[in-house]
N, C-alpha and C positions, 0 to 999 in steps of 0.2 A: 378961363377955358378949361375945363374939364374932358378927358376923355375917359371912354364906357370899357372899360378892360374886356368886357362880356364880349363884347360887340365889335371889338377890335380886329385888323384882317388875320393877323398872325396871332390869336389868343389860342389857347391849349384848346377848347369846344372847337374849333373851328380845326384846328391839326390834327387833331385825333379821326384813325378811320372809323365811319359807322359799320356797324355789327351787317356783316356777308361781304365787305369788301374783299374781296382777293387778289392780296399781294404778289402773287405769282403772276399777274397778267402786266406787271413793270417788266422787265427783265425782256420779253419779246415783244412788247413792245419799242425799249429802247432800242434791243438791236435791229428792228425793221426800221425804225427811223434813221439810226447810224450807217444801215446799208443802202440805203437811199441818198441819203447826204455824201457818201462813198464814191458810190457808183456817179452821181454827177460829177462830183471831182475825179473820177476815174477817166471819164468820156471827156471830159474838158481838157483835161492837160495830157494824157496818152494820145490821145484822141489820131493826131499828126503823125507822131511818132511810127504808131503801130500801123499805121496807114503805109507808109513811105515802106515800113520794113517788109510788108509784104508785097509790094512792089507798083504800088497806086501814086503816081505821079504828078499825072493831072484828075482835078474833079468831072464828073459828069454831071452834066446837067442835067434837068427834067425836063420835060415838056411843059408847055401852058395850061393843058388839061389835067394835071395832076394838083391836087391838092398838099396844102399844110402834112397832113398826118401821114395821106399817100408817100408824099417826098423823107419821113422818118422810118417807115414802115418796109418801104418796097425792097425786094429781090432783086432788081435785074436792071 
């Protein structure tokens, strides 16, 4: 069994950028990822915490006529 170096996933043709990639669009990229990744872990584990220290006790509830997105979104 033979394999094709050419053709291979990690071969140098295959790693190398083609001519107009621009390497500057990593970099903000990463970090809107890692701020994303962040901020869920932000909101998951603070989440109580910072709830309680502002002086929110118990939860409210919604109503039945509110929706999914309604119920992440709303003011009041």
């Amino acid at each position: 069994m033979t394999t094709d170096i050419h053709g291979s996933f990690l071969s140098k043709k295959r790693t190398i950028a083609h001519p107009g990639y621009n390497r500057w669009l990593v970099p903000p990229a990463a970090l809107a990822i890692h701020l994303c990744i962040g901020m869920a872990y932000g909101f998951s584990v603070f989440w109580l915490p910072l709830s309680k220290a502002i002086g929110i006790n118990v939860a409210v509830q919604c109503g039945p006529e509110i929706g999914f997105f309604q119920e992440l979104f709303t003011t009041s």
